[in-house]
N, C-alpha and C positions, 0 to 999 in steps of 0.2 A: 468375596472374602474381605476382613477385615475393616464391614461397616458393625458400629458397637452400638446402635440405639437410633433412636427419633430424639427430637429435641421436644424436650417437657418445660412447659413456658416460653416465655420470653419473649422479645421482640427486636425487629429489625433494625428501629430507629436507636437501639444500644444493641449493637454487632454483636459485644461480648456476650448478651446473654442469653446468644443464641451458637455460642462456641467460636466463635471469628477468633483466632489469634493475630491474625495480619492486622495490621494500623493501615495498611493500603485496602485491603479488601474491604475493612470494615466503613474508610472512607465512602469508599464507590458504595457500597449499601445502603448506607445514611443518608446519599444523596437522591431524591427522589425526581430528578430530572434525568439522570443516569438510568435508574433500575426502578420500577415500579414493584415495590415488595407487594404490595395489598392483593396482588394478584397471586401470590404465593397461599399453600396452604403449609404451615408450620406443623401440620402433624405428619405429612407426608416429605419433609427434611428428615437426611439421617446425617448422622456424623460419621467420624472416622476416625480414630487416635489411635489405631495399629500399627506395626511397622512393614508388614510383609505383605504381597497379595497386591490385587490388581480389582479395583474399585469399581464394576459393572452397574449402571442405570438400566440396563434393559427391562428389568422389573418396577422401575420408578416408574407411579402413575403421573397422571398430569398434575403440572404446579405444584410438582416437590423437586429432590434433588439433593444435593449433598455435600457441607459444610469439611473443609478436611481440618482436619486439628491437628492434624501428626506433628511431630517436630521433624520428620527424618523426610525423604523426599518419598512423594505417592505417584502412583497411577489410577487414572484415572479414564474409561473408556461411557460414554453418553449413550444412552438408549434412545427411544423413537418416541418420549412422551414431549406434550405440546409443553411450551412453558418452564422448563428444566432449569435450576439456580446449581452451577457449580462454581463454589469457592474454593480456592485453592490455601493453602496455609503460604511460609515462607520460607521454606526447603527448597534450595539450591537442588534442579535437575526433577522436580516436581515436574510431572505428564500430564495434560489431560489433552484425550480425543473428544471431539463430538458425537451423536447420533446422529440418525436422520431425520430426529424430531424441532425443537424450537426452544429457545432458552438464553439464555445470558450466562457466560463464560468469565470470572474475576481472576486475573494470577496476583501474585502474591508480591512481596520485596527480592524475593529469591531468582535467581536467573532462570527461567523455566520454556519448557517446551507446550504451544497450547495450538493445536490443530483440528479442522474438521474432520469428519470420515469422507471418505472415497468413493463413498457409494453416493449414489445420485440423493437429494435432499436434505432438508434440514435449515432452519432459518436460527442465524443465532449474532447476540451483541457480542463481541470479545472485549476484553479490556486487561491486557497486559499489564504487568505491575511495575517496580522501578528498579527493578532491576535490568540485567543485557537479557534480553527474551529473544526467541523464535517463535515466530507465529506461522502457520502455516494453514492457508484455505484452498481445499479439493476440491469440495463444491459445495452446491448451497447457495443462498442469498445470505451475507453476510455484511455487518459493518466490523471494523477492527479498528481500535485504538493503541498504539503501540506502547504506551507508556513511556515511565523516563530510561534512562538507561543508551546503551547505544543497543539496537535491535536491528535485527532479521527478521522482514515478511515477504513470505512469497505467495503468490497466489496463481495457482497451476488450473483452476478451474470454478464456475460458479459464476456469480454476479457479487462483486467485491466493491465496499464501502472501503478506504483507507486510510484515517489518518495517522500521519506519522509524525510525532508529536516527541521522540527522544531529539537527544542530545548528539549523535551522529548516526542515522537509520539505513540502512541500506532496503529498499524496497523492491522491487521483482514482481513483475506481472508475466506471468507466461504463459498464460492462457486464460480463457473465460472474459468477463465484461469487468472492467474494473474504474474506477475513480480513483484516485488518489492526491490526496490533500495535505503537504509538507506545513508543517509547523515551524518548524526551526530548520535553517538552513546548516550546512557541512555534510550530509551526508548524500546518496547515490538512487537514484528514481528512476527504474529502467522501465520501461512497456514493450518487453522481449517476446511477447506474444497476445495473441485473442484481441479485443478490442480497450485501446486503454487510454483514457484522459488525466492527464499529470498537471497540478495546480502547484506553482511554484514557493516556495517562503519570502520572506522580504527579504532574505538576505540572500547570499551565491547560493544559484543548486545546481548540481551536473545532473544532469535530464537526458538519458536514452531511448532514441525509439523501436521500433518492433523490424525484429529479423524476418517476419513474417513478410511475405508479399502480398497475401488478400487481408492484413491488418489494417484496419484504422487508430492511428495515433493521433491525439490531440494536445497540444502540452503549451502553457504558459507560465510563463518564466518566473511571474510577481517582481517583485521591484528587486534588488542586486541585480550585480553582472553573473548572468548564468551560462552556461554555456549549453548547447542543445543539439544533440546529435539525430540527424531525420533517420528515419527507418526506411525502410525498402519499399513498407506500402505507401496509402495513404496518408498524408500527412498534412495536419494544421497547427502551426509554430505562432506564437507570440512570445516577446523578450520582456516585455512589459519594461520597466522603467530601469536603466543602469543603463552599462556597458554590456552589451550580451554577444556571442558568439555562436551562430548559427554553422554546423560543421557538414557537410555534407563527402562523405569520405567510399568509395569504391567498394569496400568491404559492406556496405550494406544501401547498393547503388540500385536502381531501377524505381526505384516509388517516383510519386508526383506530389512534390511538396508547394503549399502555397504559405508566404511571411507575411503574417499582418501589418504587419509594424515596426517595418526596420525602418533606421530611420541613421541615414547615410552622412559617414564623419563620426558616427559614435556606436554605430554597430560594428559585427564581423561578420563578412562570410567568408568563410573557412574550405577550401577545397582541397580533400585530399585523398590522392591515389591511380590518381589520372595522367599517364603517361603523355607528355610533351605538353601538354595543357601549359597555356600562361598567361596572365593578366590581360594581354592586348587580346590576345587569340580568343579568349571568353568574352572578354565584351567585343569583340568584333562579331561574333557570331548572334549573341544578344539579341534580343527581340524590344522594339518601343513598342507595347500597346495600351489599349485606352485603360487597360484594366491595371497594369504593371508592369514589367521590363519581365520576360521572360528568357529562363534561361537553359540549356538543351546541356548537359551531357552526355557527347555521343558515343561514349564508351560502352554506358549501357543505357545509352534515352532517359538517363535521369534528366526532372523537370522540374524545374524552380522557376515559380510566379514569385516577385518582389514586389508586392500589392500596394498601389498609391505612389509607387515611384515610376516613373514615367519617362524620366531620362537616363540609358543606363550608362552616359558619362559620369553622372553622379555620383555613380558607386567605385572609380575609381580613385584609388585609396582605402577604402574599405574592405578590398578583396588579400586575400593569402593565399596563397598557391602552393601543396608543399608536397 
C-alpha cells in the first residue's frame, strides 16, 4: 500500500531528483564513502507520498528499494532482496524494519524508529538521522551509526557494528556479537549480554558489563575519567588515559576480571557489596605475582588480576570499600 511510482530520471549525486526530501538523507547519499549508489538500479526504486498503509519490500527485486517522500510519518517493513536502498523522509515516529535480505537503511531529521526483522538474516548499513532515534538490531550482521540527536540502540541479537556518534547515546548490547565505538562522551554503553567490546570516547563514559556469566566483555575506557563497571563473565578492562574508576560490585560478582593498566594514585578500584570487607582485609588477603597483584573475592570467587602491578601495597589509597 501506498507506494505511488518508480523514479523516472534522475540521479543520486542530486538526492532531490530522485524524490529525497530530507537534507540528512540526501547528505548520506551524495556521499560515496557512506553508500555506493552505482550499485543501485534506479528503475527498480519506488517512492512513496501517501499518508496511510504500511510500505512492504517483499516484492522489491534486487538493487531497488524505496525513497519515502511523505510528509506525515510512514512504515516501512524490508523484503529479502540483496542490496535494498531505504530512505526515510523526516516525519517524527517514521518506522522502518528490515528483511532478511541486504541493503542500507537512511532515517531522516525526524525522531524515528529503524530496526532489523527477527528472523534469522539479512546484512544491512543503518544510518540514523539527527534527530533522538531508536535503533534496534535482532539479528543479522549489521553496522549502525547512530546519528546526532540523543539516541537508543539496542542490540538483542546478530553480529553488531556500533557507532554511537549522538550527543548523549545510551547503547545496549544484550545479546549477539557486538563492537561498539562511542564518539562523543556523556552518555551509557552497556554489554548486558552475548559477546561485547566497548571502545571508550576521549571524554567521560559509564561503561557496563555483561550480567551474563558465559559472556565476554571487553571495554576500554579512551582518554577521560570513565568509570567501568566488570560483569560477571569474562572480562578485559582498560582505563586508557584520565582518572578512571574500575567498580566491581556483588550485584554482578563471580566473573574473572583482568586490569590492563591501572595505574596506582590515579586509578580507582571501587568495591562494592561485600559484607565486612575492608581495605586492610583485601590487601591482606591479596596475592604479589610475577603477572599482577591478584585479587579473590570470597563472597562469590570474584577475581581480579591488577596486571603490571606487582606490589599490592601500592594500591593502598587507591581502593574504596562501600
Amino acid at each position: 500500500m501506498a507506494i505511488t511510482g518508480s523514479i523516472d530520471g534522475g540521479n543520486f549525486s542530486n538526492p532531490t531528483s530522485v524524490g529525497v526530501t530530507s537534507t540528512v538523507v540526501g547528505a548520506v547519499l551524495s556521499n560515496a564513502t557512506l553508500v555506493n549508489t552505482s550499485t543501485l538500479d534506479m528503475g527498480k526504486i519506488v517512492t512513496n507520498d501517501g499518508t496511510d498503509g504500511i510500505i512492504t519490500l517483499a516484492a522489491t527485486p534486487d538493487n531497488g528499494g524505496v525513497v519515502v517522500t511523505a510528509v506525515t510519518a510512514a512504515t516501512v517493513v524490508g523484503g529479502s532482496g540483496v542490496n535494498q536502498l531505504i530512505a526515510s523522509n523526516d516525519a517524527y515516529l517514521t518506522t522502518i524494519t528490515t528483511g532478511t535480505g541486504s541493503g542500507t537503511v537512511i532515517g531522516g531529521a525526524g525522531g524515528q524508529l529503524l530496526g532489523t526483522a527477527a528472523e534469522v538474516g539479512g546484512s544491512y548499513q543503518i544510518y540514523a538521522g539527527s534527530g533522538d532515534d531508536t535503533v534496534i538490531a535482532a539479528s543479522g550482521n549489521n553496522t549502525i551509526t547512530s546519528g546526532h540527536g540523543n539516541n537508543i540502540v539496542a542490540a538483542f541479537g546478530g553480529n553488531n557494528a556500533i557507532v554511537a556518534s549522538g550527543t548523549n547515546d545510551t547503547v545496549i548490547a544484550a545479546g549477539g556479537n557486538n563492537l561498539i565505538l562511542a564518539i562523543n562522551p556523556g552518555g551509557m554503553l552497556a554489554g548486558l549480554g552475548g559477546n561485547t567490546t566497548i571502545v571508550g570516547s576521549s571524554g567521560d563514559d559509564f561503561i557496563i558489563g555483561s550480567s551474563a556469566s558465559d559472556a565476554t566483555f571487553m571495554a576500554d575506557g579512551g582518554a577521560g575519567n570513565d568509570v567501568i563497571f566488570a560483569g560477571k563473565g569474562t572480562n578485559a578492562l582498560l582505563g586508557g588515559e584520565g582518572r578512571d574508576m574500575f567498580v566491581f560490585s556483588s550485584v554482578y560478582g563471580g566473573g574473572k576480571s583482568v586490569i590492563g593498566d591501572f595505574k596506582a594514585g590515579t586509578d580507582t578500584l571501587a568495591i562494592s557489596g561485600y559484607s565486612g570487607l575492608t581495605v586492610g582485609s583485601l590487601l591482606n588477603s591479596a596475592v604479589n605475582t610475577a603477572n599482577g597483584v591478584v585479587i579473590t573475592l570470597g563472597q562469590d570467587n570474584t577475581t581480579i588480576l591488577i596486571s603490571g602491578v606487582t606490589d599490592k601495597n601500592t594500591l593502598n589509597g587507591s581502593i574504596v570499600i562501600g
